[in-house]
C-alpha positions as CSV (number, residue, x, y, z in Angstrom):
1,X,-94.4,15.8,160.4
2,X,-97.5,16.7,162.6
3,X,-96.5,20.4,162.3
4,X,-96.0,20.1,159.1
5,X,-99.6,19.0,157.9
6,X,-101.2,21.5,160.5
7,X,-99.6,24.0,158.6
8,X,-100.6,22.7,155.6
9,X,-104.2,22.4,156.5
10,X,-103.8,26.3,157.5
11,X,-102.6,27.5,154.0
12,X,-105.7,24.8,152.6
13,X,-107.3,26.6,154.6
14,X,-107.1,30.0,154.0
15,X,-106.6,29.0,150.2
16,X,-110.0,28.2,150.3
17,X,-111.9,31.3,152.6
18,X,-114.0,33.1,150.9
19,X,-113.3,36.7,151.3
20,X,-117.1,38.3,151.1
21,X,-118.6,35.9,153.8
22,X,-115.4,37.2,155.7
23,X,-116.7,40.9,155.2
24,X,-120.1,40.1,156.3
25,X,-119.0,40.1,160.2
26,X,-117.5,44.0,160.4
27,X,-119.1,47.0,159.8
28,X,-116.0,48.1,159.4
29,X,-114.8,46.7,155.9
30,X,-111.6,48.8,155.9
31,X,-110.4,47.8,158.9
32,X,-111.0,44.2,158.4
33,X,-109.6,43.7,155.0
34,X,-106.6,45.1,156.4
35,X,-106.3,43.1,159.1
36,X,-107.4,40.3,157.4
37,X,-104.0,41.1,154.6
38,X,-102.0,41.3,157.3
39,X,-103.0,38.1,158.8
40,X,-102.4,36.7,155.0
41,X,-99.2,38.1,154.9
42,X,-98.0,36.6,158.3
43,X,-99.4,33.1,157.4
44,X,-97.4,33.8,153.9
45,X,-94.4,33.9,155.7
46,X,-95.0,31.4,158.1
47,X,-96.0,28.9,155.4
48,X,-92.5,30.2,153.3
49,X,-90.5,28.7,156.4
50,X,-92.6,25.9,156.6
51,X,-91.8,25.1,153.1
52,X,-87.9,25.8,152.8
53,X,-87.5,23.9,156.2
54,X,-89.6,20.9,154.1
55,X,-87.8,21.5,151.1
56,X,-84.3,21.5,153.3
57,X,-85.3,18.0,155.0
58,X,-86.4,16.4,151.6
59,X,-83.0,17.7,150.3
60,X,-81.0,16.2,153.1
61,X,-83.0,13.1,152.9
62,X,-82.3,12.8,149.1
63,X,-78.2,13.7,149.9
64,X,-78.1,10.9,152.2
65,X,-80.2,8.5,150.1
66,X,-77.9,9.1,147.0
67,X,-74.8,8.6,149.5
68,X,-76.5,5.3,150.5
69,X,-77.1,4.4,146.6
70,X,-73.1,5.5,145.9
71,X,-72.1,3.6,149.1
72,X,-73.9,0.3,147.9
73,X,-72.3,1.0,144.4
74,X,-68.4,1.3,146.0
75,X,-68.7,-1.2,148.1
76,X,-69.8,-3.3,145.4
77,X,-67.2,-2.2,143.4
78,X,-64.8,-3.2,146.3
79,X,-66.3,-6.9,146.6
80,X,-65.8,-6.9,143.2
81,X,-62.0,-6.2,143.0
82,X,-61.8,-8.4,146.3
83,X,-63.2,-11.5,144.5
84,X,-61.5,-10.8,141.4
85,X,-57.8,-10.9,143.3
86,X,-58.7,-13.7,145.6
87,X,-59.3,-15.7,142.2
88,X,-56.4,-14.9,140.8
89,X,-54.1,-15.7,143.9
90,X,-56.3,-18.9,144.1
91,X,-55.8,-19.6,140.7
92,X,-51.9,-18.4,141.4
93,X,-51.5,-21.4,144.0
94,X,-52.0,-18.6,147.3
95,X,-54.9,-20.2,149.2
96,X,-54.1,-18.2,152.2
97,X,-54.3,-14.5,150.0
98,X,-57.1,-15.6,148.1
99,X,-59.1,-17.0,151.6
100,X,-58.2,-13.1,152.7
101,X,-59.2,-11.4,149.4
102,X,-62.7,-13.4,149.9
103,X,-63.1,-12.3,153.7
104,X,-62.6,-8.7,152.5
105,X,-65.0,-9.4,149.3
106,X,-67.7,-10.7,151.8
107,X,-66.9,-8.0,154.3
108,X,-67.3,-5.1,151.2
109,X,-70.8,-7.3,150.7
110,X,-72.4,-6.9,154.2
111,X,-71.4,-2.9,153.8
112,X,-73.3,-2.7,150.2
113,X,-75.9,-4.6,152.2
114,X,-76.4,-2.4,154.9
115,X,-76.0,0.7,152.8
116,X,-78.8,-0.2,150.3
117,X,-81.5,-0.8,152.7
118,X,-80.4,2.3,154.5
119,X,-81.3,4.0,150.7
120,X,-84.3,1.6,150.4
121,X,-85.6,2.4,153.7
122,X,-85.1,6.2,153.2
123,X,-87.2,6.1,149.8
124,X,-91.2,6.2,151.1
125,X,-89.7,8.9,153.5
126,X,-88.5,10.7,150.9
127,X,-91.7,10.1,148.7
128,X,-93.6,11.0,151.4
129,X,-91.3,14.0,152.0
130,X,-91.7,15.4,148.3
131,X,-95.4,15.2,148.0
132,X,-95.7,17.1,151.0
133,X,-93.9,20.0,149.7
134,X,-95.8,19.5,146.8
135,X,-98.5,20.2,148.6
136,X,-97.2,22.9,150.6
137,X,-96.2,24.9,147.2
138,X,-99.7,24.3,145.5
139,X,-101.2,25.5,148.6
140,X,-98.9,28.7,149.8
141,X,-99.3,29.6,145.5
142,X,-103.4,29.4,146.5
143,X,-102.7,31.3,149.4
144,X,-100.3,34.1,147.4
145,X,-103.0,34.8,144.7
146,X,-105.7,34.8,147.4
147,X,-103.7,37.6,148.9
148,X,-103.2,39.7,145.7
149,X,-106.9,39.2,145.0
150,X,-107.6,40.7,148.2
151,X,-105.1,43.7,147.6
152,X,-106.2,44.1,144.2
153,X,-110.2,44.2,145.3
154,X,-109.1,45.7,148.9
155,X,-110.4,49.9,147.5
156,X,-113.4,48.5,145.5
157,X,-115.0,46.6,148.0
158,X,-114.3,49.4,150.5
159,X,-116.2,51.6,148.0
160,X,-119.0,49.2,147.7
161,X,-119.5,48.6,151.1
162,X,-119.5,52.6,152.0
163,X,-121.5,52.9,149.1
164,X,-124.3,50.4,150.6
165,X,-124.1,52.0,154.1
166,X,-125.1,55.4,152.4
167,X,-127.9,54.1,150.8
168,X,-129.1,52.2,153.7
169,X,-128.9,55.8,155.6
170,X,-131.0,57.1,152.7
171,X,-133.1,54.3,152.8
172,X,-133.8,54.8,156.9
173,X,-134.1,58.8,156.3
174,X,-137.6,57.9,154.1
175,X,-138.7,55.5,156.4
176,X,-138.5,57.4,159.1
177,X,-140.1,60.3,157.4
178,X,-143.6,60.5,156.6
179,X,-143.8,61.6,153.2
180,X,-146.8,63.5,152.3
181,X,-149.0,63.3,149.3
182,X,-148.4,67.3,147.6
183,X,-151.8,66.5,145.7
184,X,-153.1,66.0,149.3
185,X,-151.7,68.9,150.9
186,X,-152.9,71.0,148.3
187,X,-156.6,70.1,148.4
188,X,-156.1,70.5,152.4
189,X,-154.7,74.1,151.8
190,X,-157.4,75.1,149.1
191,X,-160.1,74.0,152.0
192,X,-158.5,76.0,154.6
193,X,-158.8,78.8,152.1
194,X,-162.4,78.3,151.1
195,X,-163.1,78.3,154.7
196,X,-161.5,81.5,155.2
197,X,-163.3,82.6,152.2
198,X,-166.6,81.9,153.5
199,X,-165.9,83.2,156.7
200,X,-164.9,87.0,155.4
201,X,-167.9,86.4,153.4
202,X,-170.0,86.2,156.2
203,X,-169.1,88.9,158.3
204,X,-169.1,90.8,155.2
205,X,-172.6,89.5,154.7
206,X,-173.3,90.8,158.3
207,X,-172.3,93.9,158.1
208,X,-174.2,94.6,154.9
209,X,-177.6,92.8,156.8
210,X,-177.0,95.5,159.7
211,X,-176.0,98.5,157.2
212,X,-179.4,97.9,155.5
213,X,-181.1,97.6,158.5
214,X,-180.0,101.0,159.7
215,X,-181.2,103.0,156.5
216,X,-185.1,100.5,156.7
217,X,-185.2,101.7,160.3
218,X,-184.2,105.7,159.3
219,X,-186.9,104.9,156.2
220,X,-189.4,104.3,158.8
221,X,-188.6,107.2,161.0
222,X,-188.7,109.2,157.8
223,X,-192.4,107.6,157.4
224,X,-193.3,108.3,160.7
225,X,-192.5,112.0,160.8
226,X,-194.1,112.6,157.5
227,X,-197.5,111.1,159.1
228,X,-196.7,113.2,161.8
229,X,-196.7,116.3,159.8
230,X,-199.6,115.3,157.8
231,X,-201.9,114.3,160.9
232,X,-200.9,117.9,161.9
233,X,-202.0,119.9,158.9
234,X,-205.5,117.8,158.7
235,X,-206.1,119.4,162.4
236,X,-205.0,122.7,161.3
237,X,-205.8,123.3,157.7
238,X,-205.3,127.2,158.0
239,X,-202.2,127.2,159.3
């Protein structure tokens, strides 16, 4: 009976687990469903025998409590018939016959004695007997649908789960990116530019201010030879 109830406290059991929280310890959902079916399926089995050896007992049980119940009913009978002739010799002037029709009547009596507290004795075992495969059905039913569930939902939660993992890849790809502000970039670009601008502007600038310079310094040599020549013809006016 012991093994009986641990198995039945295995199919409550499992009945009863809940198959989400189950997928929370893998990261490998595929390869724990389907171990976790085939675990279902061997407890399936085992709870099968487990229940037809039940069943078998409570049959057996119930065979030899009817035997007991027809064996109290013949032996009745028997007493019965016993009494009935010992009356009828007694009544017939055959003390002797009907004294040994009574012994067998009394002797018919302690047999339907015997065999209906053997029946009465077998009944809470019996009761006890049917209730546990009772039990045992309602559970290994549980059990069966909690396996189809599984089977059924076995490709969709896979999905799901691969489903999250890609998005929690995405997810860590962003994080461990620094994405940068385009409006930012931009205004960092258009400054390096403006620099650059500048900069070719001044050197352009410079080589204008040194161009220039060039043509004010052959200006003043210009200047300077024409007060040359001039200082020249004041000291020699006929020439």
């Amino acid at each position: 009976m012991a093994d009986k109830r641990t198995v039945l406290g295995r199919i409550s059991q499992l009945a009863r687990a809940n198959i989400n929280a189950l997928l929370d310890r893998t990261e490998d959902p595929g390869t724990m469903i389907d171990q976790l079916i085939r675990d279902y399926t061997n407890t399936v089995v085992e709870a099968q025998d487990a229940v037809a050896q039940t069943i078998g007992n409570l049959r057996l049980a119930e065979q030899d409590h009817a035997a007991d119940v027809a064996a109290a009913s013949e032996w009745g009978r028997k007493a019965l018939a016993a009494s009935s002739r010992a009356d009828r010799l007694r009544a017939a002037g055959n003390a002797a016959d009907a004294d040994r029709f009574d012994d067998l009547a009394k002797a018919a009596l302690g047999k339907q004695i015997t065999a209906e507290r053997d029946a009465a004795a077998a009944e809470p075992m019996i009761a006890s007997q049917a209730d546990a495969v009772e039990r045992l059905k309602s559970g290994l039913s549980a059990m069966k649908d909690r396996l189809a569930e599984l089977q059924t939902r076995r490709d969709s939660l896979v999905a799901r789960q691969k489903s999250a993992e890609a998005q929690a890849k995405i997810q860590g790809a962003f994080s461990a990116i620094s994405v940068l502000d385009p409006t930012s970039e931009l205004s960092r670009f258009e400054d390096k530019v403006r620099h650059e601008e500048a900069y070719a502007a001044g050197r352009a600038e410079v080589a204008t201010s040194s161009l220039e310079a060039q043509f004010d310094e052959l200006e003043r040599s210009g200047d300077d030879l024409e007060v040359e020549a001039r200082l020249a013809a004041l000291k020699n006016p006929g020439a």
